[in-house]
C-alpha positions in Angstrom: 93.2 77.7 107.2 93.5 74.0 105.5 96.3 73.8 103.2 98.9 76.2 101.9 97.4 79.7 101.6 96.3 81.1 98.3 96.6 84.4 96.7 93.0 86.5 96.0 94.4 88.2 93.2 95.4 85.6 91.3 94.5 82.5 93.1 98.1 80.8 92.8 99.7 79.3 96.1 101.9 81.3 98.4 104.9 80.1 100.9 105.1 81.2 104.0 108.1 81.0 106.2 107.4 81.3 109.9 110.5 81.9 112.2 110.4 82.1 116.2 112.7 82.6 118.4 112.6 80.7 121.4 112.3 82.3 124.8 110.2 83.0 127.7 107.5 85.3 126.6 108.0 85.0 122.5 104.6 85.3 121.5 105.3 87.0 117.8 107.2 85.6 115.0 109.2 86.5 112.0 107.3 85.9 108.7 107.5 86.3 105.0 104.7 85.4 102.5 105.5 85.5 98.9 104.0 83.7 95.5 105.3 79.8 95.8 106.0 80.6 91.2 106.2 83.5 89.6 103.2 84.6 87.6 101.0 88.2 86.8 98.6 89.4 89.4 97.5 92.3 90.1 98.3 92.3 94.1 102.2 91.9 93.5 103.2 95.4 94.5 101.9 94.2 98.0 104.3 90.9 97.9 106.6 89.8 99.7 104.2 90.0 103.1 106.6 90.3 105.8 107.1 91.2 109.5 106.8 90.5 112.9 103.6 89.3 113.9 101.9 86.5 116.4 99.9 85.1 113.3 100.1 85.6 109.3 96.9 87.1 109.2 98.0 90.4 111.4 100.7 91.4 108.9 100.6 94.5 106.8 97.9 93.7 103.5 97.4 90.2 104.6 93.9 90.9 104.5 94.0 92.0 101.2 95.8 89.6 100.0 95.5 85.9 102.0 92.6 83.5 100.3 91.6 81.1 102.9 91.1 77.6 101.8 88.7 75.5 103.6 
């Protein structure tokens, strides 16, 4: 993915905040994905995206949800 993801609902930007904790063996992270400004779209019940997850694309509705920019 180039850039900052997108939203498929409404095409806006999303942030994403990636937190890992350092260690031997830390392969997942701590993540939450939300709409950068608020505006309507229809996927907001799925918003914020958050969890624990090696990459943004394994949590819960991100494939619902993530637009990838190319």
């Amino acid at each position: 993915m180039n850039g900052p993801p997108a939203c498929q609902g409404c095409s806006h930007p999303l942030y994403t905040v990636c937190t890992r904790e350092s260690g031997e063996g830390t392969t997942a992270a701590q993540w939450e994905v939300d709409h950068a400004y608020p505006g309507r779209c229809t996927y907001t019940p799925m918003f914020p995206l958050t969890g624990s997850a090696t990459d943004v694309h394994e949590l819960p509705y991100a494939e619902h949800v993530l637009r990838h920019r190319d």
